[in-house]
Every structure is written in C-alpha cells, then in structure tokens.
C-alpha positions in Angstrom: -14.2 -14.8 -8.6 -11.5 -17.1 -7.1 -8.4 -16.1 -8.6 -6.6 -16.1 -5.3 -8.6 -19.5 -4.0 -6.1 -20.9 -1.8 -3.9 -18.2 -1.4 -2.9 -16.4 1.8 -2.3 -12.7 2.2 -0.7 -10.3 4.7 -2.1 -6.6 4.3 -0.8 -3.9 6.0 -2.8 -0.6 7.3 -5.8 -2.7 6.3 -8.1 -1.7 8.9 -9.1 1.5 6.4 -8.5 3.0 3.4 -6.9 1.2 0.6 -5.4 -1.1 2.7 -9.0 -2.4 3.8 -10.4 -2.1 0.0 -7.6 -4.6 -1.0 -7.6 -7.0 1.8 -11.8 -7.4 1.3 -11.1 -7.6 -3.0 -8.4 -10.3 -1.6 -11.1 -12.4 0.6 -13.7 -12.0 -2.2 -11.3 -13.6 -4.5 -10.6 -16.6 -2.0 -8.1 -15.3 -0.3 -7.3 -16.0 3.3 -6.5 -12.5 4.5 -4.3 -11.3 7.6 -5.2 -7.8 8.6 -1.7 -6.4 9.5 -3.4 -3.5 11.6 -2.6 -0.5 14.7 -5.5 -0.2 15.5 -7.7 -2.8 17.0 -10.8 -1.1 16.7 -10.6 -0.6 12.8 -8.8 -3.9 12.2 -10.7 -6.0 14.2 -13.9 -4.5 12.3 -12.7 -5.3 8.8 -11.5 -8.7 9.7 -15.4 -8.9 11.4 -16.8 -7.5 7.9 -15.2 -10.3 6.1 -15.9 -12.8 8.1 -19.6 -11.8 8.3 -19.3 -11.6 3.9 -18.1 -15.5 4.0 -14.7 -14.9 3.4 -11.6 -15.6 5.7 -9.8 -13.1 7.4 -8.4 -12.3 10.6 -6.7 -9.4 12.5 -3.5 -9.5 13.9 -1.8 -6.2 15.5 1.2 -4.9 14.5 3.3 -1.5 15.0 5.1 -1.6 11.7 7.8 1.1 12.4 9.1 -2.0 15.1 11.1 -4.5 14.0 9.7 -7.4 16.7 6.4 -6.2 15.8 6.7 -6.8 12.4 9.0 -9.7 13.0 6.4 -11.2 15.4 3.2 -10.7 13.3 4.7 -11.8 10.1 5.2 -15.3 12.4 1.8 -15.1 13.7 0.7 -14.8 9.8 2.2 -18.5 8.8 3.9 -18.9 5.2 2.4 -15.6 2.9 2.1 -16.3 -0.8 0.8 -12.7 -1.3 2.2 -9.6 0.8 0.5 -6.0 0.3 2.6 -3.3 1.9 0.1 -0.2 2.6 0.7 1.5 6.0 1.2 4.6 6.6 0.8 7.7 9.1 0.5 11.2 7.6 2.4 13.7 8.3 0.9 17.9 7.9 2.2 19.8 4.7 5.5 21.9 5.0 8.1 23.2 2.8 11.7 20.9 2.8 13.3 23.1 5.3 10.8 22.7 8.1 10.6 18.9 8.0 12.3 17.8 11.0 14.7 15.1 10.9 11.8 13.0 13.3 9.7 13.4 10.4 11.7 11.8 7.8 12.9 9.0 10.6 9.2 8.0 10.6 8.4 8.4 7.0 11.7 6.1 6.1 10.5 3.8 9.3 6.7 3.6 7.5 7.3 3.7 4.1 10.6 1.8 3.4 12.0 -0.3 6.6 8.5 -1.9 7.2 8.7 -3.3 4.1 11.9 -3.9 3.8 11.1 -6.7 7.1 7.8 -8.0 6.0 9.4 -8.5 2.6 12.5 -10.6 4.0 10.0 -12.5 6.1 7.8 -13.5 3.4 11.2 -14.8 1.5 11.6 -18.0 2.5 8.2 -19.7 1.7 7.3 -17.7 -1.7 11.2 -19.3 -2.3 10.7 -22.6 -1.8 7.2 -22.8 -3.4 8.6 -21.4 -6.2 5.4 -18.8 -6.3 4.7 -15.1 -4.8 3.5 -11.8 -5.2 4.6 -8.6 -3.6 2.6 -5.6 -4.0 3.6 -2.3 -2.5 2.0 1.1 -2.4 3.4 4.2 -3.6 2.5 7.4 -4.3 2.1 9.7 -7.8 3.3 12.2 -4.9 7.2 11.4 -4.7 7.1 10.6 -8.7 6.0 14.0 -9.2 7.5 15.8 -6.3 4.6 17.0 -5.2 5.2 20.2 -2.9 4.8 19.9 0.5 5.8 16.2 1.4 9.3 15.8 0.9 9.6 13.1 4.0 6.8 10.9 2.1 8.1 11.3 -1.5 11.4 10.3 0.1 9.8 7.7 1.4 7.8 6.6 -1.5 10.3 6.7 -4.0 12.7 4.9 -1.5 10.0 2.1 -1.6 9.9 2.0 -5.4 13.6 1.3 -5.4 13.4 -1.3 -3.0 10.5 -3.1 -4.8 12.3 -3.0 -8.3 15.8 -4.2 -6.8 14.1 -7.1 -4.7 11.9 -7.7 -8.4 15.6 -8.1 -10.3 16.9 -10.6 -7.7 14.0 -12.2 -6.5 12.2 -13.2 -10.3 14.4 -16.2 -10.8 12.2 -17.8 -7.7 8.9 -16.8 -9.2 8.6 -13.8 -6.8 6.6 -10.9 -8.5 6.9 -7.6 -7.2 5.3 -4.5 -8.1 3.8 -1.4 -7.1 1.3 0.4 -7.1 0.6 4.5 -7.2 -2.9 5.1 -6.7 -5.2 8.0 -6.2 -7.8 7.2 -4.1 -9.8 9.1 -1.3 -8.3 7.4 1.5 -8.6 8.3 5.0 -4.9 9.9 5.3 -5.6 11.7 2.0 -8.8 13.3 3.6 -7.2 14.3 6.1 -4.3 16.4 4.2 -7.4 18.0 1.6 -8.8 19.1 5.2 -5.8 21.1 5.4 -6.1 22.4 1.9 -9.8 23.8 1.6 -10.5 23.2 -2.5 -8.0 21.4 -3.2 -9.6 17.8 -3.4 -12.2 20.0 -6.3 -9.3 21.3 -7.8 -7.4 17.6 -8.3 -11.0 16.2 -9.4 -11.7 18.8 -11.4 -8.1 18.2 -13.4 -8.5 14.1 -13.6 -9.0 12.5 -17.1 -12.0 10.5 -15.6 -13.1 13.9 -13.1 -12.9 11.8 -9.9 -10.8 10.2 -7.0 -10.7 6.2 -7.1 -12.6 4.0 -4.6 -10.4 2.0 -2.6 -12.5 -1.4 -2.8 -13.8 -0.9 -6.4 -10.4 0.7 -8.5 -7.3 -0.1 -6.3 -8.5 -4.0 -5.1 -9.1 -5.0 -8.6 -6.0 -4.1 -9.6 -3.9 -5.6 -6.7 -5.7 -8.9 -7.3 -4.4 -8.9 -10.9 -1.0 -8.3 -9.6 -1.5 -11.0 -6.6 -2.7 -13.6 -9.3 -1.4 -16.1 -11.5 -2.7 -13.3 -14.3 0.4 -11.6 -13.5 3.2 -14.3 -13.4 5.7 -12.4 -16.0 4.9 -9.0 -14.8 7.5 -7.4 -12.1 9.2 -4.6 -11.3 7.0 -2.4 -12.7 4.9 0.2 -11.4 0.7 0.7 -12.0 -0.6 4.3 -11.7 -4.1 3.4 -10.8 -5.1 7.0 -10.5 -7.8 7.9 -13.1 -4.8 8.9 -15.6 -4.0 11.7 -13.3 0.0 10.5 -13.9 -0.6 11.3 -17.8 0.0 15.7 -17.5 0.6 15.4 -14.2 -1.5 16.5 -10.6 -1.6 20.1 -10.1 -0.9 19.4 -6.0 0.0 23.1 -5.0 -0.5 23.4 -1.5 -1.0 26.7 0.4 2.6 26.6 2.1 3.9 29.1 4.7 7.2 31.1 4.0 
C-alpha cells in the first residue's frame, strides 16, 4: 500500500465501472483522486465511498465530449501527476453501414478528442516535474475488429495511436503513457450483453481463466503499476488485462440485422 502516496489523479467516467474500480485502487494506494464524472449522482457517491474508506477524493463534473468542460475541470483538478482516460457512452450494435456519421462524431469526441485535451492539460506540470503517468483505456474490441462496433473500434484504436505517439515525444520528460485493454463486466459492457442474450456465457465460457475481470480487483491493480514509480521505463505499450482472452482471440459475434 502507498505506491501512489502523494500523488494526485484525474479519472475520467469514474463514477462506475472501471473508471470507479481504478480511481478507489488509486485512493487506497494514497492517491488524491479527482472523479472526472457526468453524472453527479454516481460521482458524487464514489467520491462519498472514498472518503468514508479514509482516502481522498473528490468529484468534479465534467462533459468530456466539450472542450471548456474538459478545459475547465482539468483547472479545477490543480497540477495531475497521474491522468486515467476511461469515459465512455455506448453506442447499440450495428453493421458499418448503418453507423451514422453522429455516431462516429461521438465515438471520436469520447474516445479520442477527450483525451486528446485532458492529455495536453496535464502537460505542463508532469513536464516540469520531470514525473507522469498517463493511462488510457482501450478496448481488445477495435484490436480485434470485433463485429458490430465499428464507431468504438475506430475510436479505440484512434486512442492507441494517440497514446503511443504522445509516449515517443513525451518520454524524454519522464512522461509514461500506456494503455490498457481490459475485459471487465462494466456497466456499458452489460448493457451491450443485454442486447445479445448468451453472449456474456459464451465469451466466459471461451476465456483462459473462464471469467470476466472485476473492475476494482483486476483492472485497478494494474493501472496502479502503470501510475507508479514501478513503471518508470515502461511506455508506449499496451496491457491486455483480460483474462488472456487477447491470446486466440474473443469469439464477439453479435446477432446483427441484414
């Protein structure tokens, strides 16, 4: 415990899912967390739960797909040594050619300009302390080309590129940056299995370990790593944190419309 004592940390989309597993593994570790959050409800809670655990953490709103927003809750946030890059708004299953331009706009707003702002907000400081870590979530989805999600593989894989081009320039300031594709039963991946009736069995069934991760107990671990001194001459790669799913590949077939 403590390997991020003293350390402060923006999540975003960390009112649930992975986004809230991280940001409490984050405040367990000593963190100071920011819960970069829509919803006030569910970020307000998890900043409540950590608090009421003894660790530090505190909500602050923010629409990521706005450029103030982001802008003006990165400012709120102070100087970040660690920045977590996890929001996201699902989109329903459809083949390429019924993905409507909207839906890519907001996948690309989500998934690649978001963190594109929080990232060149964060510069500065983790730049002249010499020190910082940027962890950003993927998804085995656009690596594989999973059916059905063309706007967030675009997306996803857009974010990968980012991260790795922003690790090339950025190292020679001792700024880390690396992602992370996990497989985890988070609330937007519930939400698409609802859609898909067997298919969360059938993904289970074909994992090397025969489950989905927990967000708190197999992704936050891992993001502290990456967040920590432990992980000072690691960047630019990417962790699949998914069980070993990545190894032969997820059999994600969904039942798609002609």
């Amino acid at each position: 415990m403590g390997r991020l004592l003293g350390r402060s940390a923006v999540v975003t989309g960390a009112g649930a899912g992975i986004g809230r597993g991280i940001a409490r593994r984050f405040a367990a570790e000593g963190a100071s967390v920011i819960i970069a959050e829509f919803d006030p409800d569910s970020g307000g809670n998890c900043a409540d739960e950590i608090v009421h655990d003894g660790g530090v953490a505190r909500f602050v709103q923010v629409d990521v797909t706005d450029k103030d927003s982001v802008s003006a809750m990165m400012t709120e946030a102070g100087p970040v040594d660690v920045l977590v890059n996890n929001a996201w708004l699902g989109s329903g299953v459809a083949r390429v050619e019924d993905k409507s331009d909207a839906l890519f706009d907001t996948a690309l707003r989500f998934g690649v300009y978001a963190c594109q702002w929080t990232m060149q907000a964060a510069l500065p400081n983790m730049r002249d302390r010499g020190w910082g870590r940027i962890v950003n979530i993927a998804s085995l989805n656009g690596v594989n080309a999973h059916m059905g999600s063309a706007d967030y593989n675009v997306a996803k894989e857009g974010l990968r590129a980012l991260t790795r081009t922003a690790a090339r320039e950025w190292a020679r300031y001792g700024i880390c940056c690396n992602i992370i594709c996990p497989a985890a039963l988070a609330d937007s991946t519930r939400r698409i299995m609802a859609q898909q009736p067997g298919m969360i069995e059938k993904i289970e069934a074909a994992n090397p370990m025969g489950r989905m991760g927990d967000p708190e107990a197999d992704i936050g671990p891992v993001a502290v790593f990456l967040a920590s001194d432990d992980a000072r001459y690691l960047t630019g790669n990417t962790l699949f944190v998914d069980g070993g799913g990545h190894i032969n590949g997820v059999d994600w077939t969904p039942d798609l419309e002609d």
